[in-house]
N, C-alpha and C positions, 0 to 999 in steps of 0.2 A: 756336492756342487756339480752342476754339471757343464762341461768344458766345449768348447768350441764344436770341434768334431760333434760330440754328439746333439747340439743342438742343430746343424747342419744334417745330420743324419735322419730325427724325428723330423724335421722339415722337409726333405724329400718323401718320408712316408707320409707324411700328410699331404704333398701334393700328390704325390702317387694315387693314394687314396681317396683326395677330394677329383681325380680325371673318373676313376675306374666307378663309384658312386655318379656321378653325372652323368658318365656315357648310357649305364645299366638305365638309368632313371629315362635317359632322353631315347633310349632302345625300346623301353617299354611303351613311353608313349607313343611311339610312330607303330609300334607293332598294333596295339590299341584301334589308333586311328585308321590305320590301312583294314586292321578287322572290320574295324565299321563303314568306312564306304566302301569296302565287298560287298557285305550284305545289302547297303544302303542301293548298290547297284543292282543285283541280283531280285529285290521286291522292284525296282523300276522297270527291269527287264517282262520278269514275269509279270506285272502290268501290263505291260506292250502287250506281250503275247496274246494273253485275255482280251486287251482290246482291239486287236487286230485281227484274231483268230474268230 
């Protein structure tokens, strides 16, 4: 059986672990999206250029 304490104990590793999964999941996406409008910025730039130049 398993007693108080350690049902309190898995319960903090599983919040623990449901932050540290979330944060990583929600890090990648913005890491992602900031890569893509870099680039998204960088072909509008080099547009300019072209058309300007």
């Amino acid at each position: 059986m398993v007693n108080n304490h350690q049902m309190q104990s898995i319960r903090i590793r599983l919040v623990i672990l449901f932050i540290v999964v979330t944060t990583i999941a929600l890090a990648t996406f913005e890491m992602y999206g900031q890569f893509q409008l870099s680039h998204r910025l960088e072909q509008r730039f080099s547009q300019l250029m072209n058309y300007s130049g």
